[in-house]
Steps between C-alpha positions, in 0.01 A plus 500: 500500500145348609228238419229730351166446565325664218112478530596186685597392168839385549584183607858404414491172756215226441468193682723249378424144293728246388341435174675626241531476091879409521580280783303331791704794736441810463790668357556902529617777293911530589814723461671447173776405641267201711361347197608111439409338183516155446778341248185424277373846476395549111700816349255774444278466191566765260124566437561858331698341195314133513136644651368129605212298400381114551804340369723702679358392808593137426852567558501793761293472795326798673496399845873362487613913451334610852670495806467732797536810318284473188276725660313853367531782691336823457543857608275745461476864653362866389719683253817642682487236775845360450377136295781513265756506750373237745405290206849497357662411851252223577585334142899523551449360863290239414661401160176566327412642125422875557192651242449888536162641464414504130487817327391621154806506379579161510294471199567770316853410421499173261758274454661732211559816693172671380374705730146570389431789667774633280225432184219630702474819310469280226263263663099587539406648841323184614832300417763751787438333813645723738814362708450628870728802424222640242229377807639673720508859230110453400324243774171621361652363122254335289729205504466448871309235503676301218801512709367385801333182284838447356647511872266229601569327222842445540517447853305231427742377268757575745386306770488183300873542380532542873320131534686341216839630645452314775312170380822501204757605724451408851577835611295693713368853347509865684225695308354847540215546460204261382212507316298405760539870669534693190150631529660748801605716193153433304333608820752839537479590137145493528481684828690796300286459189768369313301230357116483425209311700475284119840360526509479919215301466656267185844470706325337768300265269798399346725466794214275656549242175869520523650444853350176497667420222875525688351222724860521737482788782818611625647300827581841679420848432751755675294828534691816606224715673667811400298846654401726217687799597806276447448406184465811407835618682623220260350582190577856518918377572453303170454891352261430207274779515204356258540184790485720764181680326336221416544274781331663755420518858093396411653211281790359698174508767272311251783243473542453872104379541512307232773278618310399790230330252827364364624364781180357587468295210856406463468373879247229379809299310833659625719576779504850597782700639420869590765738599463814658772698198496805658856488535651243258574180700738244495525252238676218743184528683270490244677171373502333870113560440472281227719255594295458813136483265409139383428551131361116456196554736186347376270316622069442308345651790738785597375706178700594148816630664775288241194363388640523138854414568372144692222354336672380167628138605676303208767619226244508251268833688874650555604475147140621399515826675855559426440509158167669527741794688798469241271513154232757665286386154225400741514749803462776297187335262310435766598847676448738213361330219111560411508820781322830266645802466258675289306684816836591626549851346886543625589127358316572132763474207418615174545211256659724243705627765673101512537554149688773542690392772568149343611744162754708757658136646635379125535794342699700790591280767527161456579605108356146427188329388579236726462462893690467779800238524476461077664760344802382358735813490459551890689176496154328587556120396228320287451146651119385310261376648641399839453870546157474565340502842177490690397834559732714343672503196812628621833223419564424896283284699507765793405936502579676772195750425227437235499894488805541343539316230254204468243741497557609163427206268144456672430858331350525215320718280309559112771754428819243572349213394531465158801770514765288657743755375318797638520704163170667599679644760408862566723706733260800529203266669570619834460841418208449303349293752594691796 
C-alpha cells in the first residue's frame, strides 16, 4: 500500500506547527487503546435527547469535551472501492463514531415503522422518490433529479450531525462520504443524461450557497483511488443486475475525474491521504498514517488548512457553533431558504399534488390529523408547550434528518388547511391525475 499522488493532489504530510485549538502542543490522532483523558473529562453530552442551546452552554463547556481524538475524518472513494470496509476498521481502531454513507432509505422509514414507499401507489407521482434500488431500474426516471436534491440534502444534514457528535461528545467521527464531493454523482448522472442541463445547472447554484454554510472542513480525507475496472469487478460480486446496468463503465469514469476537482478543493482546508486501493491495504498502516499527521496545524499565513477548526478562541464561539451544528435551524435557512425552484422542471410539485399527499399521511399512514411525535395512541407523550422548538415543530430539540419527519409540518396546502381531518380525502386522485 502507497502514498498516491493523484494529479499531485495528495498530500497526506504538511509541514508541521505547534499552534493548535486544544493545547499549546500539538497533540495527534491515537490508537484507542492510547487515549488518556483527564479525571475532569465532562461525560458526553447527550445532545440527541437534550439538542443544546445558550443555557446549556452555561453548564457544559465545548472545548472541555476535545481531546486528541475529537477529530473528523472522511473517506471517500468511487462506488465499489472498498469505503465501507476501511471506514468501519478505522472507527473501531481509533475508538471513533462510525456514519455510513446516507441513503434514501434512511428517510423513508419514520419513527413508526412506515415505510412510505409502501403508500407510494397511493401517493402522487411527484411524492415516490425513488430509493437507489428503483435508480438503479429506471436512471432516466422522471424523479431523478428529485432524488439526487434529496441526496444533497441530507448529506448536508448528515455532516452536521457528524459536527455536533463530536462538539457534544468529544468523540471523533468516521464519515463516508460528504457533501462537499457529492457533485461526483451530479456530474455522472448528468454525463449519462440522467438528469437535465435545468437542474445540473440549479444543483450547482445551490450547492455554491450551501457548503459555506457547514463552515468546518474535515481534518483528513482518506481517498481510496480505486481503478475503474475494479470497481466494477466489485460491483458486479455485489450481483445486483439493475447496479451493474446502471453503474457503468462511462459513469464509474465520470466519477473518477471528478474527484480530482474534489480533491483539489478539499486540499485547500484538509489533510489528504491518497492510497493506491488497487489491492485493499492494511488498516494498521493506514492508522500509523494518521497518527503520524498533526491535525492542529495552523498558522494566518500558511492558508485555510484547519482554518475552521482554529480560529474560534473563547467558550463562547465554541458553544456558538456547537449549537449552530446540533439545532441545524440556521445552516439550513441560510443554505436552502429563498433558493427558486420554479425554472427547475424536475423539482416542480404540483400544489394539489401536497394536498393529496398531505390527505394520504392522516388518512392512511400516520392515521392522524396530527404530526410527528403527537399522536397519542403511538404512545407519543403530550408535554405543552415546552414542545416547541426553533425550526421545527417536532417534540425533541434534535432531528437526525429534516427529510424524514420534520419535513412534514412545513407542508401545507388549500386542500388540508381548513380539513384538519382530511374528510375531503379522495383515494382515486392519483389516477385521475396521473
Amino acid at each position: 500500500m502507497s502514498l498516491s499522488k493523484i494529479g499531485g493532489l495528495a498530500n497526506g504530510f504538511l509541514a508541521c506547527s505547534r499552534a493548535g485549538i486544544m493545547s499549546n502542543q500539538a497533540r495527534n490522532v491515537v490508537h484507542k487503546s492510547l487515549l488518556r483523558l483527564p479525571s475532569d473529562h465532562p461525560e458526553p453530552w447527550d445532545y440527541k435527547k437534550l439538542g443544546f442551546n445558550y443555557i446549556d452552554g452555561l453548564k457544559d463547556d465545548t472545548q472541555a469535551h476535545l481531546n486528541a481524538n475529537s477529530r473528523l475524518i472522511v473517506v471517500e472513494g468511487n462506488i465499489g472501492s472498498g469505503k465501507t470496509t476501511l471506514a468501519k476498521q478505522l472507527a473501531e481502531q481509533l475508538g471513533f463514531h462510525y456514519i455510513p454513507e446516507f441513503r434514501m432509505d434512511d428517510i423513508l422509514v419514520d419513527r413508526y415503522g412506515n415505510d412510505l414507499r409502501n403508500f407510494y401507489h397511493l401517493f402522487p407521482e411527484r411524492y415516490r422518490l425513488p430509493d437507489m434500488k428503483t435508480f438503479y431500474k429506471n436512471p432516466n426516471g422522471q424523479l431523478s433529479a428529485a432524488m439526487q436534491d434529496r441526496i444533497f440534502n441530507s448529506r448536508f444534514d448528515q455532516y452536521l450531525n457528524a459536527l455536533a457528535h463530536i462538539m457534544n461528545t468529544g468523540q471523533g467521527v468516521v464519515l463516508e462520504r460528504t457533501p462537499h464531493s457529492d457533485f461526483i454523482f451530479a456530474n455522472a448522472m448528468r454525463d449519462k443524461n440522467y438528469i437535465g442541463h435545468e437542474y445540473f445547472k440549479h444543483y450547482y447554484y445551490v450547492r455554491k450557497n450551501a457548503i459555506p454554510q457547514l463552515h468546518f472542513w474535515p481534518h483528513l480525507v482518506i481517498y481510496l483511488n480505486t481503478p475503474v475496472n475494479k470497481c466494477l469487478e466489485n460491483i458486479k460480486r455485489r450481483g445486483n443486475v439493475d447496479e451493474i446496468a446502471t453503474v457503468d463503465e462511462k459513469y464509474l469514469k465520470t466519477i473518477e475525474e471528478s474527484y480530482k476537482d474534489s480533491l483539489r478543493e478539499f486540499k485547500k482546508h484538509s489533510k489528504i491521504l491518497a492510497y493506491d486501493w488497487t489491492k485493499p491495504g492494511d488498516t494498521d498502516a493506514v492508522v500509523e498514517d494518521i497518527e503520524r499527521l498533526d491535525l492542529d496545524f495552523f498558522e494566518w499565513h500558511s492558508g485555510e488548512v484547519m482554518e475552521e477548526w482554529n480560529t474560534i478562541v473563547d467558550a463562547v464561539g465554541w458553544n456558538g457553533w456547537r449549537q449552530y451544528a446540533t439545532s441545524k435551524y440556521d445552516a439550513r435557512m441560510l443554505a436552502f431558504d429563498g433558493i427558486d425552484t420554479h425554472e427547475v422542471g424536475e423539482l416542480y410539485v404540483n400544489p394539489r399534488d401536497t394536498g393529496h399527499f398531505l390527505h394520504v399521511m392522516r388518512k392512511e399512514v400516520l392515521k392522524s390529523p396530527y404530526g410527528y411525535g403527537y399522536i397519542a395512541k403511538n404512545g407519543d407523550h403530550q408535554n405543552g408547550t415546552s414542545n416547541w422548538h426553533t425550526g421545527h415543530h417536532l417534540p425533541e430539540p434534535w432531528y437526525e434528518y429534516y427529510y424524514r419527519e420534520a419535513y412534514y409540518d412545513d407542508l401545507t396546502s388549500h386542500e388540508t388547511s381548513l380539513d384538519l381531518d382530511s374528510d375531503s380525502y379522495d383515494p382515486d386522485y392519483v389516477h385521475h391525475h396521473h
